[in-house]
N, C-alpha and C positions, 0 to 999 in steps of 0.2 A: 499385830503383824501388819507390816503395808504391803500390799499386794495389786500388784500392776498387770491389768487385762489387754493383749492385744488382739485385736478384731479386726475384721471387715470392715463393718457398717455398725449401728447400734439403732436401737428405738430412737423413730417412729420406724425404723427398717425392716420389712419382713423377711423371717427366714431362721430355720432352724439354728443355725450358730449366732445368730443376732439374739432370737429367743432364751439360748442357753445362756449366754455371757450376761446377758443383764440378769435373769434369775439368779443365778451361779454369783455375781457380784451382787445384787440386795440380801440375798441370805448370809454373804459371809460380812457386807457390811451391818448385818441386823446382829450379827456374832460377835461386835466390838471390832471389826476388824476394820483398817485404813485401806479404803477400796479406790482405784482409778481404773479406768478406760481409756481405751487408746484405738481412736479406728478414723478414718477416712468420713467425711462430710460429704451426706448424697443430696443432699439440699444445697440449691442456690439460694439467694437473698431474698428472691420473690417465695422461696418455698416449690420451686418447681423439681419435680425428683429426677434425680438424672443417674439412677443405679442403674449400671451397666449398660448408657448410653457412650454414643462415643468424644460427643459435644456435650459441654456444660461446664460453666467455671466456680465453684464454690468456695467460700469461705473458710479460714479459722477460726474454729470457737471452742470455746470454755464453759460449761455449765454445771449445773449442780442437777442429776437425775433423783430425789431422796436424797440417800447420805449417800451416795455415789458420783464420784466428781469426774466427768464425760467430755477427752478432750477429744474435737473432730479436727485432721488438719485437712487442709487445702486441697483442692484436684483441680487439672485444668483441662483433664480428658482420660479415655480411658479406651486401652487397643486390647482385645484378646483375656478381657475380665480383669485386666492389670491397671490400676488406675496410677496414673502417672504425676505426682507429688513434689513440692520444691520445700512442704513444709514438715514434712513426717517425720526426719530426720531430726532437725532441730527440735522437735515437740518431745523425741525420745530422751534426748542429750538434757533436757533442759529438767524430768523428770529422774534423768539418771543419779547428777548431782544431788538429789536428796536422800541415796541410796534407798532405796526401797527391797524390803525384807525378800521379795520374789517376782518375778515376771513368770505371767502365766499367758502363753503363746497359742493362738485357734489356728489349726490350718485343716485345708489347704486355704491359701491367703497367699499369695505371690505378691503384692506391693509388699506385706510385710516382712515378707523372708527375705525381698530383694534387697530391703534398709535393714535390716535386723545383721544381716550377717558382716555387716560393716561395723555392727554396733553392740560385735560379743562379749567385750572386755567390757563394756558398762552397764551390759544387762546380766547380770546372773545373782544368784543362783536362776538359771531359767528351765521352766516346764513347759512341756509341748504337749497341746492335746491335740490326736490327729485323729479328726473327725472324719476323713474319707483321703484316696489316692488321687492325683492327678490323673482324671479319665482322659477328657477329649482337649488338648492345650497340646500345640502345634506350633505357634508360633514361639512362646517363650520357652519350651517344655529343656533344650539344654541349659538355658542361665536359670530356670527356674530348679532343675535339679540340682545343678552345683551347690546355688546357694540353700538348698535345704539339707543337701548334706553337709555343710559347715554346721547348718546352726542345730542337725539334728545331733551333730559328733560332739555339740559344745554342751547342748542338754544336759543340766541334772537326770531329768525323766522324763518319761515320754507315755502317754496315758491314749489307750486308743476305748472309744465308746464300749465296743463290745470285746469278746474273747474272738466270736467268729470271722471277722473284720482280719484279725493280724495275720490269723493263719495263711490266709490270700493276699497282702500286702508284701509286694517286693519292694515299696519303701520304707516299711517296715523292716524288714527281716535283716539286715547291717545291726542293726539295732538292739538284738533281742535280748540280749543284757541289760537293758535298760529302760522295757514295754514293761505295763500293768492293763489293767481294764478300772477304768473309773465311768460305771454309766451316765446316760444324763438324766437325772431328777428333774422333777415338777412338785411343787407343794399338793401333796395328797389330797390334805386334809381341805383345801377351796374347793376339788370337786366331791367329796362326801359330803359336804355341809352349803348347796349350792344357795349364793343370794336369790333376793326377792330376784332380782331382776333377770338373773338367771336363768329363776325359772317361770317367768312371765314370757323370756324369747322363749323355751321349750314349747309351750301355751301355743303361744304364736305361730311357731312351727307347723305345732300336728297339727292345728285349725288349718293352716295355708297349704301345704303341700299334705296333709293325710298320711295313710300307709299301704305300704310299706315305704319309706324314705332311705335312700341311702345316698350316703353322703363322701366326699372327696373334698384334701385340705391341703393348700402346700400350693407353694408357685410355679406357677404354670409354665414349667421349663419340660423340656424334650425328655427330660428322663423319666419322667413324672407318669408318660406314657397313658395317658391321660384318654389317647386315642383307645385306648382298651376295655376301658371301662364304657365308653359311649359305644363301643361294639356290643359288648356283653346287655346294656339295658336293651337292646333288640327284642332280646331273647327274656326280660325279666320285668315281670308286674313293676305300679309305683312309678316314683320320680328320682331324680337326681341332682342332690344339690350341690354344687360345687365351690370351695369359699378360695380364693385367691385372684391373682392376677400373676401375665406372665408372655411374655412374646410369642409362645403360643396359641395364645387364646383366639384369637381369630381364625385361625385353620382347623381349630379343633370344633366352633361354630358350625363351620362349613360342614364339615363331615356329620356334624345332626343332624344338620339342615338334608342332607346327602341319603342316611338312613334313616331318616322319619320322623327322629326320636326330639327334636330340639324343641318341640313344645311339652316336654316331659324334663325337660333341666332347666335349672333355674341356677344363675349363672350371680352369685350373690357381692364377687369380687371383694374386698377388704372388709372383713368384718370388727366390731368392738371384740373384746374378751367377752362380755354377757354372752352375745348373740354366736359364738363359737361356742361356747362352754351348752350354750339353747340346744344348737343344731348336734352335738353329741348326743347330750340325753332325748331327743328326739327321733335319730334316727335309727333304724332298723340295725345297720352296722356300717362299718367306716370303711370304704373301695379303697385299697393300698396297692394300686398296680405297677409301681415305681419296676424299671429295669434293666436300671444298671447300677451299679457299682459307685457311682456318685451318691446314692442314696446310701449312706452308711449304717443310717438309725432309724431315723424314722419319728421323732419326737410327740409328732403326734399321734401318734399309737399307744403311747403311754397316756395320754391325756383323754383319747377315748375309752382304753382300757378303764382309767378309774373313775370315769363317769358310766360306765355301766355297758359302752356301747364294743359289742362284736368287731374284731378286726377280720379281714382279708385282704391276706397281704399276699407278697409272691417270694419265690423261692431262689432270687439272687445268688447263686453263686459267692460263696468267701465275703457276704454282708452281713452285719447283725441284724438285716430289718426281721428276717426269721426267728432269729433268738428272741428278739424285744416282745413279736405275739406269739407265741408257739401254736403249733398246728395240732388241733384237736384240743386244744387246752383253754388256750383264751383267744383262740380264732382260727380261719381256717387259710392253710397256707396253698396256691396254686402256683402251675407252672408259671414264667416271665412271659407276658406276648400272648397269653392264651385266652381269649374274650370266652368262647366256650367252658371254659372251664371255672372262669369266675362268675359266670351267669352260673353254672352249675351248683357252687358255693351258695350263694345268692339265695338261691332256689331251697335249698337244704333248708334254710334257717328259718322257711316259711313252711316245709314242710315236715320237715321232723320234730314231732314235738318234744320239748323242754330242751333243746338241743342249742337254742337263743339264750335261753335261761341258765342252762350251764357256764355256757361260755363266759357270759356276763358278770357271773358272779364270779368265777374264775380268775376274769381279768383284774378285776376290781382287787382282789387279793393280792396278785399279784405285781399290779404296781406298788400296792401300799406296801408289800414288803420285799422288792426290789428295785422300785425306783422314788422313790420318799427324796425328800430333796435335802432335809434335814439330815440324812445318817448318811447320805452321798457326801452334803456336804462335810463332815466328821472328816468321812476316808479323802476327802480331797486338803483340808488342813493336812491330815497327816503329812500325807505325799510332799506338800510346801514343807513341811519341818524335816523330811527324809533329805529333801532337794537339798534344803539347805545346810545339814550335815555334812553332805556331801561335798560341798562346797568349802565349808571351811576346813574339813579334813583333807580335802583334794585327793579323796578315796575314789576307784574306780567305783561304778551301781551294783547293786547286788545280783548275784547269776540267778535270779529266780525271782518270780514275782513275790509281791506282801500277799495279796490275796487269789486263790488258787482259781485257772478257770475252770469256769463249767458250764454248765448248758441251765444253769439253774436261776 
């Protein structure tokens, strides 16, 4: 099968749908399958990153990621996260001509629904995975809607992360003939069987920062709420490590510096895969105070889960970040915005005993047999050969999901 990814950004790019489409694309090209990428180029020619600046002129390239062939096209700026393109088009068109068995579509993604929807008749069978709603977008939010309702009406299928996501999704809900739940996988099996070096950073970890350690993962964006968790260590033994970058991060300095606590965080910014996979099985448990609605999943909560480590996460409204750690099971879930109440969690895991131990083993379980990347990806061929049924019979989608939701 050839099968065409449209993204954002792609590695060396950090961020959850960057993370998923390249896994998502080496597993199914390690599957025999004919694998491309298609996303927007955040590098200039010196190598200087200009994701989600509003100046910066980069290139068209073509490269080989593995067996995954990685086209970037051109930007020559970028207003309101919508990067602004003269080559995307033509990169689509010139791909299209090969026919390729599916297009597999990430959103939200505005450059790409703004060219996509120009460009219906030569991409299909097409699938949409809609990994979150348009939260905060003001300036494009009417031409960005239009154009996704085209390309969501043209959709073979439309795949949302979790079950609890859709229920809360009014760009969803036109739809609903045509939604499943396809989660996002992580290969299980790297964090059960962690390399040397692996766990040389773990090593490294407990010796440098001690315990209790907990830890905070994901880019340092406003939703991330990041502010909450530097509230809550106030109030909680230990350190805090925190691994990303984000235009945040300098206000959120301020405010340790402000409550006392900033010689207590250790502010790690981009880390290797070793040295994240380290700071998992090292810490005490994973700070998830994400608070809004842009946070759809959560990815790294599966990646903590199966390295052993405790989540605490919050309790979003209509997201699945709740679903992915369940409360009382493989972590503990607290109100949005509540520092008190996640220092409270916090507190639990140091004082009730086997109560860390549960959880842990719990999680561990539970990703291996709900988010395994190998049986996800299975049920995601499918959906590409359902797609594509669909297409050649020019049959309406079936009035009901393949796989039932549930809370499971």
């Amino acid at each position: 099968m050839h099968i065409i990814h449209l993204g954002k950004y792609y590695f060396p790019a950090v961020g959850g749908m960057e993370s998923l489409i390249r896994s998502q694309a080496h597993a199914q090209a390690e599957s025999g399958h004919k694998v491309e990428v298609v996303v927007i180029n955040h590098l200039t020619p010196s190598g200087a990153d200009v994701l989600g600046k509003s100046l910066g002129i980069t290139q068209t390239s073509t490269e080989n990621d593995g067996a995954v062939l990685v086209h970037r096209a051109s930007r020559f700026g970028n207003i309101a996260k919508c990067d602004f393109t003269m080559s995307l088009r033509d990169s689509i068109r010139m791909i299209a001509k090969r026919k390729p068995d599916v297009w597999h579509l990430h959103t939200p993604n505005a450059t790409m629904v703004l060219c996509l929807q120009g460009l219906l008749n030569q991409c299909k069978p097409l699938v949409v995975t809609h990994h979150s709603d348009i939260i905060n977008q003001r300036v494009l939010r009417p031409a960005y809607n239009w154009a996704e309702r085209r390309v969501y009406n043209r959709a073979s299928l439309i795949l949302s992360d979790s079950p609890n996501y859709i229920e809360g999704s009014r760009q969803l809900h036109p739809f609903l003939n045509k939604v499943d739940v396809l989660p996002i996988g992580i290969d299980v099996a790297d964090y059960e069987k962690p390399s040397a070096e692996v766990l040389d950073w773990e090593r490294r970890f407990r010796i440098e920062f001690g315990a209790p350690l907990w830890l905070c993962v994901g880019r340092l964006a406003s939703y991330k709420a990041l502010e909450v968790a530097i509230q809550a260590l106030v109030n909680v033994p230990g350190k805090l490590a925190v691994i990303g970058v984000g235009p945040c991060e300098a206000q959120w300095k301020q405010l340790a510096v402000q409550l006392g606590v900033a010689e207590r965080i250790q502010w790690l910014g981009r880390c290797s895969e070793p040295q994240l996979r380290g700071a998992y099985r090292a810490a005490t448990a994973l700070w998830f105070p994400s608070n809004a609605r842009n946070e759809g999943f959560g990815i790294v909560q599966v990646e903590s889960m199966a390295s052993g480590c405790p989540v605490i996460n919050t309790d979003i409204q209509h997201s699945g970040v709740s679903w992915v750690s369940q409360h009382e099971r493989t972590g503990l879930t607290v109100p949005v915005n509540n520092a008190a109440a996640l220092a409270t969690a916090a507190c639990r895991l140091l004082d009730e005993q086997g109560l860390r131990q549960k959880l842990s083993d719990a999680g561990k379980k539970r990703a291996s047999c709900n988010f395994d990347q190998d049986s996800l990806n299975k049920q995601c061929i499918e959906f590409y050969e359902k797609a594509i049924n669909i297409s050649v019979n020019r049959q309406p989608t079936a009035s009901g999901p393949i796989h039932p939701l549930s809370n499971d």
